[in-house]
N, C-alpha and C positions, 0 to 999 in steps of 0.2 A: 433208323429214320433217314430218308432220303433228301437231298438237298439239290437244286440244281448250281449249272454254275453260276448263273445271275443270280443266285440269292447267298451261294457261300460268299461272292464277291461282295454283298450286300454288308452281309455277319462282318466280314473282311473291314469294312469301311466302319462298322461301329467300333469294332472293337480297337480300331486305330485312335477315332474322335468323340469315345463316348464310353469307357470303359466302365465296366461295373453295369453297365444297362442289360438287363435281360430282354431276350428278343422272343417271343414265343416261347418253345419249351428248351430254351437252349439258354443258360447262363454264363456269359463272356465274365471270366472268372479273376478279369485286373481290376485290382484293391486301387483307387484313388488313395495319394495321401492324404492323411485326415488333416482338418480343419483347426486350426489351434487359433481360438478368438481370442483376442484380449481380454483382461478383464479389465470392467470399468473403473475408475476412481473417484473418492467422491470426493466436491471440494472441501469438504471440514479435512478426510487422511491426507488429503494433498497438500492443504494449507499449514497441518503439524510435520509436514515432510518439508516441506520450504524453510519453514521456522526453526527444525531441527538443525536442518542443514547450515542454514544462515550462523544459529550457534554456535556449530563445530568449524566453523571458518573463521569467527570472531568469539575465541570462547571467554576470553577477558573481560568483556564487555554485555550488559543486560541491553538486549536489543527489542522495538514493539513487536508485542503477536497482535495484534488485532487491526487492520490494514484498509481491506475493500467496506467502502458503504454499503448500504441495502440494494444500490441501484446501481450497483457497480456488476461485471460478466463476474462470475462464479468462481473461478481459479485465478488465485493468486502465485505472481510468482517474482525470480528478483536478476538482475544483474548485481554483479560487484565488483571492485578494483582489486580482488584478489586477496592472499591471506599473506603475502608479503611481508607487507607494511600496515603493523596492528598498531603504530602510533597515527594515520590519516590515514582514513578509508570512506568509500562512498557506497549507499546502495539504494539500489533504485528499484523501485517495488511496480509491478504490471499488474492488470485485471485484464483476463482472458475468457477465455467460454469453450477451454481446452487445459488439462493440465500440459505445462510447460516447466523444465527443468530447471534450477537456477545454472546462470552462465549459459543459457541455450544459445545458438546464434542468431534464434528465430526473436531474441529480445532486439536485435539490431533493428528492425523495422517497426516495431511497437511504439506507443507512446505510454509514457511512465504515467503515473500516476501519483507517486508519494517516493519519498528518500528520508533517508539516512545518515546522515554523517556527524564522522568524528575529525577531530582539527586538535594539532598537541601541538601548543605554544612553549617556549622556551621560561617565562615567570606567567606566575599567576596574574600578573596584573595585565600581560598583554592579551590572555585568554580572556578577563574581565575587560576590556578595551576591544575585543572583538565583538563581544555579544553586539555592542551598540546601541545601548539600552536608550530609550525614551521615555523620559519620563516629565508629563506635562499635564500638572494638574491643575489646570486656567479654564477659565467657559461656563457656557451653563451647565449648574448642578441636574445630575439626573439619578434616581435612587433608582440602584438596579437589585436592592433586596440584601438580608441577610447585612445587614447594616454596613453596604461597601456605594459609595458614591461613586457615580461617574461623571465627566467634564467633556461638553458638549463643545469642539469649537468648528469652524464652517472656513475652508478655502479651495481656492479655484476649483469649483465644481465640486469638492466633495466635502463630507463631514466626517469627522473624526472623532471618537466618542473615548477617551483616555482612562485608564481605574488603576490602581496598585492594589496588589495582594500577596503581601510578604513581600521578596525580593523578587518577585515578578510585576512586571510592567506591562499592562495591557492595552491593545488600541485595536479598532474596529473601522474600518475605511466602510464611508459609504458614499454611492455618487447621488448627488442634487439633482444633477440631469434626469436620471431616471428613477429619483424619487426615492431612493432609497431609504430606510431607518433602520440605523446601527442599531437603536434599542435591544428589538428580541432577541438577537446573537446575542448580546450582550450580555442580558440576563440569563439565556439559555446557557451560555459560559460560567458564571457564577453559581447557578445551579449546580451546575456540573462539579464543580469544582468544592461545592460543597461536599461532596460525598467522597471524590476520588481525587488524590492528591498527584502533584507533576511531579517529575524528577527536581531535588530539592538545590536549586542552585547555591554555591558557597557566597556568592554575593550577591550576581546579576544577571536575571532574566528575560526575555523578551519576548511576546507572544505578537506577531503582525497578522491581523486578520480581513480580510473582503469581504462584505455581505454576499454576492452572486458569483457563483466559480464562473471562470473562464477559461476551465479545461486546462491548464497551465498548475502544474503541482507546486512552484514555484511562488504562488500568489501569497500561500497562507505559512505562516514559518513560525515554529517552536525551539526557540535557543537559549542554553544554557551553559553557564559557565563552571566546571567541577573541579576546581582545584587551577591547574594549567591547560586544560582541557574542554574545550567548547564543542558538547551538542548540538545538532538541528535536525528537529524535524520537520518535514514540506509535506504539502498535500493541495490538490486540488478544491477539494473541499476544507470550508473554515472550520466546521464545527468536529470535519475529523480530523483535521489538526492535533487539535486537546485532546479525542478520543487514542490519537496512535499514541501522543506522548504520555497518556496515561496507560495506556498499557506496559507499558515499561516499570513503572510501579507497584501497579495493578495486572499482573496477566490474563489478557482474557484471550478464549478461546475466539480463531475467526470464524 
């Protein structure tokens, strides 16, 4: 088969910029490297890789598996203060829409979502004196179910809805301005808590909750006192608050 030179020249240029193309009855015989795709991960394997992980970093300690609400990105994942220091550590948990590693440095520019942490005080009573428990049961009566009252009282703008159960101390902030009512959290907590039990504080416990998140993980807080040892858990959301610290009792899958 005969070729001129304007078309060897032609064969010439594919087979520089297009290797593996067959040109007519002539096959330019370079193998491209093949293709190696990742494979995908789904948020539940990726979520027991976090959670794994987080374990083997803090293996002392029962830490929550169940973290992202329904409406939260798909992948979870966490920063830490390291394996260092297993008497005070922090960890700060992300919702992504990508898995991401813990400790990545791509968590530097994210906003957390939920944390972690552990605090070791020198006697148990100064861990007890951290929690900072509140306990204020004045106002109006409000029966939130399962025979546990709650104590309604109202200042600057907002109301505040108080209950005990056990050594835990409950309160529910709600604003007046925009109308808010502590109620259904409320009960929607006590519900909750009928079924699934929190880490059992030795003394004194503290639940602080917000009716409306404000994107701020910081709003809603679960702390507990274990001995010399004070828990907390944060979340942007109030009612997954309860849910994170009850996974720590309770394991649940995310």
């Amino acid at each position: 088969m005969k070729y001129s030179l304007k078309k060897w020249m032609l064969l010439l240029v594919v087979a520089m910029f297009a290797p593996g193309l067959i040109f007519g009855d002539i096959y330019l015989g370079v193998f491209p490297n093949p293709v190696v795709h990742a494979q995908s991960v789904s948020p539940k394997s990726h979520a027991q890789k976090i959670i794994d992980g987080l374990a083997a970093i803090y293996p002392s300690d029962v830490l929550p598996t169940y973290v992202l609400t329904e409406n939260d990105p798909l992948y979870v994942t966490a920063a830490t203060t390291g394996s260092r220091n297993q008497d005070d550590f922090n960890i700060l948990y992300y919702a992504e829409d990508k898995p991401i590693e813990i400790n990545d440095l791509a968590v530097n520019n994210l906003t957390p979502i939920a944390a972690f942490q552990k605090s070791t005080y020198d006697t148990e009573q100064h861990a007890a004196d951290a929690v900072q428990q509140v306990l204020d049961l004045q106002g109006q009566k409000v029966d939130l179910g399962y025979g546990i009252t709650g104590y309604m009282q109202g200042a600057a703008g907002s109301s505040y809805l108080n209950w005990q159960e056990g050594n835990w101390s409950l309160v529910v902030q709600a604003s007046n301005i925009d109308n808010e009512d502590p109620v259904p959290l409320a009960k929607e907590i006590v519900t909750y808590l009928e079924e699934i039990y929190l880490p059992a504080p030795t003394s004194v416990g503290q639940i602080t909750l917000r009716v409306t998140p404000t994107g701020n993980y910081k709003d809603n807080t679960v702390i507990w006192q274990d001995g010399n040892i004070v828990y907390k858990v944060s979340h942007y959301d109030a009612m997954h608050a309860v849910i994170m610290a009850g996974s720590i009792t309770n394991p649940t899958e995310q």
